[in-house]
Each structure stands twice: as structure tokens, then as C-alpha cells.
C-alpha positions in Angstrom: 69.4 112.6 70.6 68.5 109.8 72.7 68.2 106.4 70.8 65.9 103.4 72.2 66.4 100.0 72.8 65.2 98.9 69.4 67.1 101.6 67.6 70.3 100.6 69.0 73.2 99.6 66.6 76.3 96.5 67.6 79.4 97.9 68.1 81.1 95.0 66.1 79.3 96.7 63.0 81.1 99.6 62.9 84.7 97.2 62.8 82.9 95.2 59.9 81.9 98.3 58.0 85.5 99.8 58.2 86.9 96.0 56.6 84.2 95.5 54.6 80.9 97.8 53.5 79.2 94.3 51.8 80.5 92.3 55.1 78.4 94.5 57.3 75.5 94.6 55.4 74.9 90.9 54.9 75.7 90.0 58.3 73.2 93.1 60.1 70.8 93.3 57.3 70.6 90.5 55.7 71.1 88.4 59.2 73.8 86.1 57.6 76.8 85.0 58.6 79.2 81.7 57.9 82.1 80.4 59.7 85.8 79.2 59.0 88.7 78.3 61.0 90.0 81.9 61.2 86.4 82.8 63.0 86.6 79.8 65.5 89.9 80.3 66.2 88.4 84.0 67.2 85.9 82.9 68.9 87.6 80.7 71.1 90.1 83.5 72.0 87.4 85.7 73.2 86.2 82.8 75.0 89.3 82.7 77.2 89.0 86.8 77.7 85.4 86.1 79.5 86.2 83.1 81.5 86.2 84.9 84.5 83.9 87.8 84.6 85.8 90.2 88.2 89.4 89.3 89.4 92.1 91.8 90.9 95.5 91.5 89.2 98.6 93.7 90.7 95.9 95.8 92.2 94.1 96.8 88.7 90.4 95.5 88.8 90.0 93.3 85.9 85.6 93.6 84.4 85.4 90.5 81.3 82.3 90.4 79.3 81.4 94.1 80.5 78.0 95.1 78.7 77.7 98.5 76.9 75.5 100.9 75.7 75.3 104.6 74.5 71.8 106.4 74.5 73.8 109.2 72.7 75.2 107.1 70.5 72.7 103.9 69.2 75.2 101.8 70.4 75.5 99.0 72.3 78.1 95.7 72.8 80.1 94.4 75.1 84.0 94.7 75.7 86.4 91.8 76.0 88.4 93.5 79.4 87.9 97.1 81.3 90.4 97.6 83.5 89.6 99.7 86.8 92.9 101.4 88.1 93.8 102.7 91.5 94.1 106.3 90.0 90.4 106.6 88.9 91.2 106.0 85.4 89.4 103.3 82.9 90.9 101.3 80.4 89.3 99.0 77.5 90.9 96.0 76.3 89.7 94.4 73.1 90.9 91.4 71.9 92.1 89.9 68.2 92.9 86.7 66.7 94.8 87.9 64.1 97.4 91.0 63.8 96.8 94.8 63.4 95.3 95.6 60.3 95.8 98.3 57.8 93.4 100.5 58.3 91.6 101.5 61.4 89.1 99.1 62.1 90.1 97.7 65.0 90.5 101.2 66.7 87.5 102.6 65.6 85.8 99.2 67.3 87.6 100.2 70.2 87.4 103.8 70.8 83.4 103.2 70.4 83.7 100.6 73.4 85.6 103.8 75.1 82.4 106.2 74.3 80.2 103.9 75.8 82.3 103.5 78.9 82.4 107.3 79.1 78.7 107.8 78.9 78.1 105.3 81.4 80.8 105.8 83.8 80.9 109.7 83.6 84.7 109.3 83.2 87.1 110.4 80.3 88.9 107.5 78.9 92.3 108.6 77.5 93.7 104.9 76.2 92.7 101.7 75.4 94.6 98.3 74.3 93.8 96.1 71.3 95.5 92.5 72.3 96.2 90.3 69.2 96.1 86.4 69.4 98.9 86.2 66.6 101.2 88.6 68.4 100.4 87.6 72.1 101.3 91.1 72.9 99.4 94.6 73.6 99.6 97.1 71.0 98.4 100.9 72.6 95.4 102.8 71.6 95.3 106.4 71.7 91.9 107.9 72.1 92.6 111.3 71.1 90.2 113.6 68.9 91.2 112.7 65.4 89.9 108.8 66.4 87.1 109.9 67.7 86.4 112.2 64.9 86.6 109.4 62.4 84.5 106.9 65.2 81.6 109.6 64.4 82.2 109.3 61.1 81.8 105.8 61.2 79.0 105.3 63.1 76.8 108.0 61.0 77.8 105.8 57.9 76.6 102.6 59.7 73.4 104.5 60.4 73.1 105.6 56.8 73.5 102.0 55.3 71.3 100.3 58.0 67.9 103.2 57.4 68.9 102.3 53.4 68.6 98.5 53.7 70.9 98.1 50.7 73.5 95.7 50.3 76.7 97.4 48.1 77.7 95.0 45.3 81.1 93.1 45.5 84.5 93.8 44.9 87.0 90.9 44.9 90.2 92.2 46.9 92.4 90.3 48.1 91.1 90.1 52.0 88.1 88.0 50.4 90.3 85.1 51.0 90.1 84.9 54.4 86.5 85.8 54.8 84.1 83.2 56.2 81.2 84.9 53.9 82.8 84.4 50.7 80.7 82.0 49.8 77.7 83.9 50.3 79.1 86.9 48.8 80.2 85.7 46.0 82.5 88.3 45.2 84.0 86.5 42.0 80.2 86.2 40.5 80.1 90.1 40.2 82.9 90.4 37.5 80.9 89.8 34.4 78.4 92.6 35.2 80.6 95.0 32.9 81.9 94.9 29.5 81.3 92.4 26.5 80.3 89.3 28.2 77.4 91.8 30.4 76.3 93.3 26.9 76.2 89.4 25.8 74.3 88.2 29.3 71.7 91.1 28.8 70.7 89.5 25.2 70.8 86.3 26.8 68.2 87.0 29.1 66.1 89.5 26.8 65.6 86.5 24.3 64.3 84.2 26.9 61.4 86.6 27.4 58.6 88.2 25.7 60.4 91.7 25.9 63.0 90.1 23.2 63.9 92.9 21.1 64.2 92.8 17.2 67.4 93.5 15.7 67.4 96.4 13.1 63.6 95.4 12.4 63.6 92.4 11.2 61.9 89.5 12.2 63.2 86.2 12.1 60.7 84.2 13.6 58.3 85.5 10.9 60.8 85.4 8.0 61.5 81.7 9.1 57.6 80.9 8.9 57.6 82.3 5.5 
């Protein structure tokens, strides 16, 4: 399949959808977003990855700010660092403010930057590198099948949610915390949706409206007039 400019998907979704299913759908289909000092701080450590866009270091090209796109895919981004070696062989650097996560976002973010480079480069790309800010150190990608496998899987998901236009509801976990959208998420306002103080809400609301229903058939309104 060969996907068009307007069908084309951002590469950072698939890393939101991974962390979060809600966080991805209010930022790319609702079109919000919110930040906080953890975000800045992000921000400016990406800026420092694109200062300079070509420079040779210890005989390794060096491409910042390197656009991408895959017709095959839908996708399309840009990477942090590719690095052009001597040998032929091209390497994707993406970069973190933070530390490696739990699960795989990170290296599902960065083995789609790898399909994109392959698709455009008509290269195989066996590696790549996610640098995080907290560590100040490399930690090693392998871009073997069983990534790419669940980089697929990823990416049809992303497709999925985006055709739906649906927003999941929230789930308060404990990574809300950090999250610059918490405020518009409102994770902590989905808690009473279940239970007692729902069934109570639900009566609430019914007797503020015509649709207010009568309980075991008796009227009161009427037996008060009476």
C-alpha cells in the first residue's frame, strides 16, 4: 500500500500510544497538548541535538534534524542524529530527557525512524542508539525482527484509533504524575463513573430533567399537590 501525504501518521505517536493510549489521542486527535518542566527540559535537549544540521566526527558523518517518511508505512518524522559510517552502514540516534522506560516505547519510536531510513536509503539498518539526558550515556538498540514485529503492531493500532476518532477514558497510574496533560485529562475525574456514588450521580442528573423517573410508581409531586 502506498499512503499519501495527507494520510501520513507522526512517528512520535506511535512512542505516545505505547506510554499512554489517552495521551495519544488527545494530543493527534483532539489537537491538544500542555507543557511542564519535564517537556521543556525535553525540548531544549532536542534543541542541542539539531544545532548543527552536517559535521564529520572521527570520520562518521553526523545528519541532525534528518526528515523522514515511509510511503509503505504512513509515516513520517524526523530523527534527532543519523550517523553515516565509513562501512556503508546507517545508524539512528534518538534522543531522551529522561531514562529508559519500562516498556518499549522508546524502541518502538526508534526502530520506526530505522524503517523510514530503510525505505528511503535502500539500506538495512541493523542498530540504532536511544541517548538519555538523565544518563548522559548511549544505551544500544537492536533492530532485530521481534522489534519490528511489535513496531507493526504498533503502528496498525495507531491507525486503528486515529480512522476511530475515539478518545479511551482514563486510568489514573502512577506515570500521570509526570504528565504535562493531566490537567486536561483529568484522570482523577473518571473514578466516580462506577459503583455507588455513579448509581447516585445518574439519579442526580435524571431528576434535573424531564426524563426523571418515578420510583415504584408513585408520584410525589402529585401526592404533594394533594
Amino acid at each position: 500500500m502506498h499512503y499519501t501525504d495527507d494520510e501520513l501518521l507522526p512517528i512520535s505517536a506511535l512512542q505516545h500510544l505505547v506510554f499512554c493510549e489517552r495521551q495519544c489521542a488527545l494530543i493527534h486527535i483532539e489537537r491538544l497538548w500542555a507543557d511542564n518542566a519535564l517537556t521543556v527540559d525535553g525540548h531544549l535537549l532536542h534543541k542541542k541535538a539539531h544545532d548543527v544540521s552536517h559535521e564529520l566526527i572521527d570520520g562518521v558523518r553526523v545528519a541532525r534534524s534528518l526528515w523522514l517518511v515511509s510511503r509503505r508505512l504512513g509515516l513520517v518524522g524526523q530523527a534527532d542524529i543519523v550517523e553515516l559510517h565509513r562501512d556503508g552502514s546507517v545508524v539512528p540516534v534518538e534522543y531522551k530527557r529522561g531514562k529508559p522506560k519500562r516498556d518499549r516505547c522508546d524502541e518502538i519510536q526508534l526502530c520506526a525512524q530505522a524503517l523510514c531510513l530503510e525505505e528511503q536509503m535502500e539500506t538495512s539498518i541493523d542498530r540504532g542508539f536511544l541517548f538519555y539526558g538523565k544518563r548522559k550515556r548511549r544505551t544500544a538498540v537492536a533492530i532485530d525482527a521481534s522489534l519490528r514485529d511489535q513496531t507493526g503492531a504498533v503502528i496498525d493500532r495507531l491507525r486503528n484509533m486515529i480512522d476511530r476518532q475515539q478518545t479511551p477514558t482514563a486510568t489514573r497510574q502512577p506515570k500521570c504524575e509526570n504528565c504535562s496533560l493531566i490537567e486536561l485529562c483529568l484522570p482523577d475525574g473518571q473514578r466516580f463513573r462506577t459503583g455507588v456514588a455513579a448509581w447516585n450521580q445518574r439519579q442526580f442528573t435524571a431528576a434535573a430533567t424531564d426524563d426523571a423517573p418515578l420510583t415504584d410508581g408513585y408520584d410525589f409531586l402529585s401526592a404533594e399537590t394533594n
